[in-house]
C-alpha positions as CSV (number, residue, x, y, z in Angstrom):
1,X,-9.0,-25.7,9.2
2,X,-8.4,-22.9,6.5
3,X,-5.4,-21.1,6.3
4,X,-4.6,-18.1,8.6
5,X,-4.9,-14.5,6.5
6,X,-1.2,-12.7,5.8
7,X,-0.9,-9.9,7.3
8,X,-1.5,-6.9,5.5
9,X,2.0,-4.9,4.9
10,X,1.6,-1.5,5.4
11,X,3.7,0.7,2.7
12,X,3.4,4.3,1.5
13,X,2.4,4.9,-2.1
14,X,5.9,5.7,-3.4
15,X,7.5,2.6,-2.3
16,X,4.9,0.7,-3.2
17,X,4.3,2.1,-7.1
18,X,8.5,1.5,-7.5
19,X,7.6,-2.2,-7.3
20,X,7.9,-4.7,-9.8
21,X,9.1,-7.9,-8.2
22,X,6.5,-10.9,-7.8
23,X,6.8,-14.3,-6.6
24,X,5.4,-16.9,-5.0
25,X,7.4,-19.8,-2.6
26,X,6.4,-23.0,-4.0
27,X,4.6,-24.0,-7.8
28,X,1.4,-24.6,-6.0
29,X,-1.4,-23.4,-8.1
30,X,-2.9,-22.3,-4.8
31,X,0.1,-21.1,-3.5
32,X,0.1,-16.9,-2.6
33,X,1.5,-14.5,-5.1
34,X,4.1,-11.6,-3.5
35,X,5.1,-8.3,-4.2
36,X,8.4,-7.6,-2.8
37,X,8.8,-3.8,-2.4
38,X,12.6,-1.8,-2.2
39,X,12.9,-1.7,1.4
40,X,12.1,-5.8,1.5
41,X,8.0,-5.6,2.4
42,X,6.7,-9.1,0.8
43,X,3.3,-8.3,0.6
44,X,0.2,-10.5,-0.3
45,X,-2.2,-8.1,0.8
46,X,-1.3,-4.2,1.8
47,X,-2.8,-2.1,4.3
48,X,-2.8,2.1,3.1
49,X,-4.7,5.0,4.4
50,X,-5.5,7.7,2.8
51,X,-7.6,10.2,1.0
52,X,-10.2,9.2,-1.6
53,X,-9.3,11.4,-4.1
54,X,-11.4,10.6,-7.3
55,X,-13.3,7.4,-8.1
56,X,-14.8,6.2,-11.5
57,X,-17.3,3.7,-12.6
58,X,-15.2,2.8,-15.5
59,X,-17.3,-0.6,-16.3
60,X,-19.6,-1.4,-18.9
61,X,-22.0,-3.8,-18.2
62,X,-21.5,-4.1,-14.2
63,X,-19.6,-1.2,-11.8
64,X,-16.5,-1.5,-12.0
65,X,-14.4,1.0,-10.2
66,X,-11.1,2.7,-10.3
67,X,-10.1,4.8,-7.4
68,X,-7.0,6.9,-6.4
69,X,-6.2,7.2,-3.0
70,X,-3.4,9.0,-1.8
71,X,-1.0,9.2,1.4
72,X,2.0,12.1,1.5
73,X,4.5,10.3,-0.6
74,X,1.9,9.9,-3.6
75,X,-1.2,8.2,-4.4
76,X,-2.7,4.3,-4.9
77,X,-4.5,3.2,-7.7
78,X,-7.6,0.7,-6.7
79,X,-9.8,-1.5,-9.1
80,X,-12.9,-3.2,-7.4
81,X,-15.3,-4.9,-9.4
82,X,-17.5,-7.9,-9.2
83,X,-14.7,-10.1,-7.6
84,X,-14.6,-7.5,-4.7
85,X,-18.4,-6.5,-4.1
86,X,-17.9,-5.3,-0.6
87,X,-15.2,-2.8,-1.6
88,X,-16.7,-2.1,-5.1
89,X,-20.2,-1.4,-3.0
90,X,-17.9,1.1,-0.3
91,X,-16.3,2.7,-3.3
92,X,-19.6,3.4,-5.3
93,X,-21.5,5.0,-1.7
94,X,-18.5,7.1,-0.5
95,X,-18.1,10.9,-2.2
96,X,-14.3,12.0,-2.5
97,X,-12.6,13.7,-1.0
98,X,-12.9,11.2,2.1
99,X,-10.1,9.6,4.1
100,X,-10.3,5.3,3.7
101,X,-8.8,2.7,5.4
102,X,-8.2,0.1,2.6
103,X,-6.8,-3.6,2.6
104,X,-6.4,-5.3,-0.8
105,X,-4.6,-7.3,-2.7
106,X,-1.1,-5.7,-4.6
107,X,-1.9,-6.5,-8.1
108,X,0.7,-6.0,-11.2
109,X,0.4,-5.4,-14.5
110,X,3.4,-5.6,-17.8
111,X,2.1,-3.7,-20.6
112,X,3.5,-4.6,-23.9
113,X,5.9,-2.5,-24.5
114,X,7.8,-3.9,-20.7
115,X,6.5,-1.2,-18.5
116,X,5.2,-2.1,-15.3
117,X,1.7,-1.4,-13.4
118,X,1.2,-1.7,-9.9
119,X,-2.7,-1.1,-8.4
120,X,-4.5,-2.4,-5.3
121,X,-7.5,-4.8,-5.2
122,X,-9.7,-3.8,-2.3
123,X,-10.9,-6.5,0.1
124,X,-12.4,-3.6,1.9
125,X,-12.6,-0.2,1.8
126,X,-13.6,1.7,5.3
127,X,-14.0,6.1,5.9
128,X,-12.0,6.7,8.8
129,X,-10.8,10.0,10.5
130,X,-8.1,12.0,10.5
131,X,-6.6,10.6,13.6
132,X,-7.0,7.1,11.7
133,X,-5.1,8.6,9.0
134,X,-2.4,10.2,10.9
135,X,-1.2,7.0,13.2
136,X,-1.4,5.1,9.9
137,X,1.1,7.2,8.7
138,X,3.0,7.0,12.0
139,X,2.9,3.4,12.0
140,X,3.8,3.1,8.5
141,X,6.6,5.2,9.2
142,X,8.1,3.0,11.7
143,X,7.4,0.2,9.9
144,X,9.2,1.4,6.6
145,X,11.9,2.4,9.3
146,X,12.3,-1.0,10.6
147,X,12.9,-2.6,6.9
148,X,15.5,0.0,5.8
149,X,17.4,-1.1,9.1
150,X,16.8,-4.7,8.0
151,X,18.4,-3.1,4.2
152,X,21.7,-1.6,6.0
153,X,22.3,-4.4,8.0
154,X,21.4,-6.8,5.1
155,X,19.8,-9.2,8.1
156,X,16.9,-10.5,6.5
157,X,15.9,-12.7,3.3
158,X,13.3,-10.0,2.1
159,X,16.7,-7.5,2.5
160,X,18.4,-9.2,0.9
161,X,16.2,-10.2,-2.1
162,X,15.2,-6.7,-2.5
163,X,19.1,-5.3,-2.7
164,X,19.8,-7.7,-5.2
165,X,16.8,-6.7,-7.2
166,X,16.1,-2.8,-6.8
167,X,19.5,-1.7,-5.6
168,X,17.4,0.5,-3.4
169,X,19.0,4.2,-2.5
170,X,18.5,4.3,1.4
171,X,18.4,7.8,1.4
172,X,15.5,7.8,-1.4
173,X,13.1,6.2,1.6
174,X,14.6,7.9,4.5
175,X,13.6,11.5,2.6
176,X,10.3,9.3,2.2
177,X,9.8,9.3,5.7
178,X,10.7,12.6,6.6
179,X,8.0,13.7,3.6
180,X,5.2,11.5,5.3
181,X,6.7,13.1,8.7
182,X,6.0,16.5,7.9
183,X,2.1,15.6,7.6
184,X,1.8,14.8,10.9
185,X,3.2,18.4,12.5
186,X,-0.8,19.0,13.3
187,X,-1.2,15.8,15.4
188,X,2.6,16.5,17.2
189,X,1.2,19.9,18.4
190,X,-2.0,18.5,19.3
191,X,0.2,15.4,21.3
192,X,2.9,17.8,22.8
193,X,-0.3,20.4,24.0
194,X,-1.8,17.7,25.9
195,X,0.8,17.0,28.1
């Protein structure tokens, strides 16, 4: 029976562009590849929502495509080509500015001169609506909530990996997650008129 899928972290673009720390638990050829973020998210695949901002066919002989997508704390960088066909075939049909579901794979990159890259490598790449796009960021919030109590309280093995290696400022994600907040004020008046 194959292997169960990870589930897909959800992160917000700042967090996840200030990350730099790979790994993977055993020397298995086979075995998964991590990124650890600051506030302790070890992800093997991510889960971001967002709007399609620009794409480019930046292959030569076969598409190739690089992609920004962006959430309220900044934007993702995607490359899709011929090891992703679904996503690369998504990316080439849909016009920015769209908002996109998109689960992929955290890839980094060390240029030569030390600095590091971070992108995404789409497994798929979905349009969604705005009401998609706002209880991603809800969720996301909550989520990146959850792991900055986990950082205070120093409870968890991710935690604590990620303190030792980031020295993450708390305060830095908390004014994250007011940012990110302050783009859902349309669906909190459409939530608080309903009742």
């Amino acid at each position: 029976m194959p292997a169960a899928r990870e589930v897909a972290k959800r992160v917000f673009a700042k967090e996840f562009n200030a990350s730099n720390l790979t790994f993977k638990e055993s020397d298995d050829q086979l075995a998964p590849a991590y990124l650890l973020t600051p506030t302790g998210a070890k992800c093997n695949r991510v889960f971001i929502v967002g709007t399609l901002t620009e794409k480019e066919n930046i292959g030569d002989d076969s598409e190739y495509w690089r992609a920004r997508v962006t959430d309220p704390t900044g934007a993702f960088i995607l490359y899709a080509g011929q090891y992703s066909p679904e996503a690369s075939q998504a990316l080439s049909d849909l016009d920015a500015p769209a908002f996109v579901a998109v689960i992929g794979k955290p890839r980094v990159y060390k240029t030569p001169d030390g600095e590091v890259i971070v992108s995404v490598r789409p497994e798929a790449v979905l349009p969604v609506d705005p009401e998609t796009r706002d209880q991603w960021v809800l969720d996301t919030i909550n989520a990146t909530a959850d792991r900055l109590l986990a950082l205070k309280e120093g409870s968890d093995a991710n935690a604590i990996k990620a303190i030792e290696h980031y020295h993450p400022d708390i305060n830095e994600y908390k004014d994250m997650l007011l940012t990110a907040a302050k783009s859902l004020k349309q669906m909190e008046v459409s939530v608080v008129s309903a009742r």
